[in-house]
C-alpha positions as CSV (number, residue, x, y, z in Angstrom):
1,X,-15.2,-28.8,15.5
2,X,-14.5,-25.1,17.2
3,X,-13.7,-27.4,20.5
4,X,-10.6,-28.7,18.6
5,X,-8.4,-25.4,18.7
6,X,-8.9,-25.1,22.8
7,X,-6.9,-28.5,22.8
8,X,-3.5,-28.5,24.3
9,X,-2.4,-30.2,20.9
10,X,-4.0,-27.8,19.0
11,X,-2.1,-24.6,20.9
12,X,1.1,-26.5,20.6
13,X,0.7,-26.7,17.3
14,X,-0.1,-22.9,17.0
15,X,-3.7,-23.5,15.7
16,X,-6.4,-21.0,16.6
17,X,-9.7,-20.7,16.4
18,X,-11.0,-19.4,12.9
19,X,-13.9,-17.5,14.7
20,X,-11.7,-15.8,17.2
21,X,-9.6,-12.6,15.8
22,X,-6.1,-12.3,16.7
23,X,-5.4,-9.6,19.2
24,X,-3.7,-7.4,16.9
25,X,-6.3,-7.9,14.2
26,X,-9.4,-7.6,17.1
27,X,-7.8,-3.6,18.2
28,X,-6.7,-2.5,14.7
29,X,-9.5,0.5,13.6
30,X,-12.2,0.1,11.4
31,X,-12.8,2.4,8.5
32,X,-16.4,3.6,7.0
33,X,-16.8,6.3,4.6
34,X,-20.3,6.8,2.7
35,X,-18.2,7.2,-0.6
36,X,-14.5,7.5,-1.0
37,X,-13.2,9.6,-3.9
38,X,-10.0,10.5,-5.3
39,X,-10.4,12.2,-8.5
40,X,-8.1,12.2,-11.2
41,X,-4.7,14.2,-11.1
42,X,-2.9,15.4,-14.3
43,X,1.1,15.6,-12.8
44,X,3.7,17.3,-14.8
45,X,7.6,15.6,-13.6
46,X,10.6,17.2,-14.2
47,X,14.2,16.0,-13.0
48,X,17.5,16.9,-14.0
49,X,20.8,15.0,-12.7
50,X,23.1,16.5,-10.3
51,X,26.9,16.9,-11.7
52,X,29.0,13.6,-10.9
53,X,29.6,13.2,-6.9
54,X,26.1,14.9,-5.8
55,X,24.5,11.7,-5.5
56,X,20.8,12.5,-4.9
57,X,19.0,9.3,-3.5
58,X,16.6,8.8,-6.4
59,X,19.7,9.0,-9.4
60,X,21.4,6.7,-6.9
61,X,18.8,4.1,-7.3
62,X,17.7,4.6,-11.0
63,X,21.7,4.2,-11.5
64,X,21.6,0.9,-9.3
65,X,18.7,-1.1,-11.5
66,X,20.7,0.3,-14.6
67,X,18.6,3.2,-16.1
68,X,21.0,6.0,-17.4
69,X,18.7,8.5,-17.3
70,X,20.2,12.1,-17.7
71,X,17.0,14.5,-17.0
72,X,13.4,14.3,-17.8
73,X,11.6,17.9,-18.9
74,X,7.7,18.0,-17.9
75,X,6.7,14.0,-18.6
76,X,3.2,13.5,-17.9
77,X,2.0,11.5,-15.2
78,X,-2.1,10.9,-15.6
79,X,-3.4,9.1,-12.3
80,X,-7.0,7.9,-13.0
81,X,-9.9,8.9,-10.4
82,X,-10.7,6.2,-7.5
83,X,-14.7,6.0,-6.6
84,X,-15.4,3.4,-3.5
85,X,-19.0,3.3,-2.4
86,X,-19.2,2.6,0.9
87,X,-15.9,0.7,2.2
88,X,-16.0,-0.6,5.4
89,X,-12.9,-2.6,7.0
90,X,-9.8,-2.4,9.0
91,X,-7.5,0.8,8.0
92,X,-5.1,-1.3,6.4
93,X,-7.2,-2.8,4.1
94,X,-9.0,0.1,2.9
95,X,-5.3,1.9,2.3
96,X,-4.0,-1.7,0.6
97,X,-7.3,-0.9,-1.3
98,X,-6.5,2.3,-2.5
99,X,-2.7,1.2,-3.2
100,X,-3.8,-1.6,-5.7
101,X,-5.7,1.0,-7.8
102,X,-2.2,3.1,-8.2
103,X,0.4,0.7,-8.5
């Protein structure tokens, strides 16, 4: 079945072989940590709005998707603690990893 992909059709097609990694894929680095930890972080936001005509880039966009949001004093952001035992995998699936546990 493997023989298929080294066809002529087959490259045409753009079909590769499922056992051979793509260059890109084949030189990205590979991560290993014993245990990966981020502990938990208690962070305290503040933001006030600039006077009309000092756009600052963030009231820009929360004025684009609607939000009229004058300040904020001190809200309370509570990020909860990460604990991987072990990962093992290219870079950008360990950080894709980490990014689905905060988002």
């Amino acid at each position: 079945p493997i023989a298929a992909f080294a066809t002529p059709a087959a490259a045409a097609a753009g079909l590769t072989d499922p056992l051979t990694p793509d260059a890109a894929v084949a030189t990205e680095k590979r991560l290993y940590c014993q245990a990966l930890q981020i502990h938990p972080l208690l962070l305290y936001f503040t933001f006030v709005a600039a006077a009309e005509g000092q756009g600052h880039s963030a009231l820009v966009v929360l004025r684009t998707v609607g939000m009229a949001i004058q300040s904020v004093d001190r809200a309370t952001i509570k990020v909860n603690a990460l604990l991987l035992d072990q990962p093992f995998g290219r870079v950008s699936e360990v950080v894709s990893l980490v990014q689905m546990h905060f988002v």
